[in-house]
C-alpha distance (Angstrom), angle and dihedral (degrees) to the residues before:
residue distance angle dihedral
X1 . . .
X2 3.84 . .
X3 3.58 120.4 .
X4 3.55 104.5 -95.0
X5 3.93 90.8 59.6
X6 3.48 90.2 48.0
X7 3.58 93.0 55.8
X8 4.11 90.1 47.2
X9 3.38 94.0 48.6
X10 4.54 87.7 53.2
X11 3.74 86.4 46.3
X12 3.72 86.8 51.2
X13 3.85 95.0 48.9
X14 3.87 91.7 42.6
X15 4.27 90.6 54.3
X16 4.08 88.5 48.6
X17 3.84 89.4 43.7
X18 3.74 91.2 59.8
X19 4.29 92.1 43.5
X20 3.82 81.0 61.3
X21 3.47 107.9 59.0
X22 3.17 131.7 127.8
X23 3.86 143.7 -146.5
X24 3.73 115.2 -131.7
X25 3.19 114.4 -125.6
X26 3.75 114.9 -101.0
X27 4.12 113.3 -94.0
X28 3.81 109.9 -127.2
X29 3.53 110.6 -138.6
X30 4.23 125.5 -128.2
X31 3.50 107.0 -77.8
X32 4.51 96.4 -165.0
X33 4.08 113.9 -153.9
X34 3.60 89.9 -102.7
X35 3.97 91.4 66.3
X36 3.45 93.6 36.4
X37 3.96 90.6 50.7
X38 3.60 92.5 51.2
X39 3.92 97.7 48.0
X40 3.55 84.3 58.3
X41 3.56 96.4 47.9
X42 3.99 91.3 54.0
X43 4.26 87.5 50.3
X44 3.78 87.1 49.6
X45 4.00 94.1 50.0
X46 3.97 94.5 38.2
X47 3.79 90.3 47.6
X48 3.85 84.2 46.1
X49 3.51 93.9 49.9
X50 3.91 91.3 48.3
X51 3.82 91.2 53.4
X52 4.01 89.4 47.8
X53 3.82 92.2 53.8
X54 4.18 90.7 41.8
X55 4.17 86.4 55.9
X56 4.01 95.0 42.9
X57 3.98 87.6 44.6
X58 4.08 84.0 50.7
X59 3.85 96.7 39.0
X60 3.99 94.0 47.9
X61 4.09 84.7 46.0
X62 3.86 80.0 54.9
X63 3.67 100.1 47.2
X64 3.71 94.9 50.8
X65 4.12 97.9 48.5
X66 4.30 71.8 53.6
X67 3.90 90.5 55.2
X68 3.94 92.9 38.3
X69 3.99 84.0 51.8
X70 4.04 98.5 41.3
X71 4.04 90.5 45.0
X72 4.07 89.9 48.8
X73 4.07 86.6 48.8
X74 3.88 93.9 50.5
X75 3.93 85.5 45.4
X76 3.67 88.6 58.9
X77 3.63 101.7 46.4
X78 3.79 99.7 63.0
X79 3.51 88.6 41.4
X80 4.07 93.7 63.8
């Protein structure tokens, strides 16, 4: 192999060599107990504060089928 083929046939190996790189995968940093603790205490509260706003959506949904009931009632009464 003379020295111009040799230096092809680097070249070559060089261009394939970059085709076949890889990305590391990303390094997750240390999450401590502490974090983790209070990442789970901000789920808890949002998913606490979701199921507080799903009740009072329910309960005022509630109170005004009680108002729509009460007002048809007093509508009644004078009637009779």
């Amino acid at each position: 192999m003379n020295r111009k083929q040799k230096m092809i046939k680097k070249t070559a190996k060089r261009a394939k060599a970059r085709l076949n790189k890889h990305t590391a995968p990303t390094i997750k940093k240390y999450v401590s107990k502490a974090e983790r603790a209070e990442q789970q205490a901000k789920l808890e509260a949002e998913a606490a504060e979701q199921a507080l706003l799903a009740t009072e959506g329910t309960a005022e949904a509630d109170l005004s089928a009680a108002d729509t009931a009460e007002t048809n009632e007093e509508k009644a009464k004078p009637a009779s």
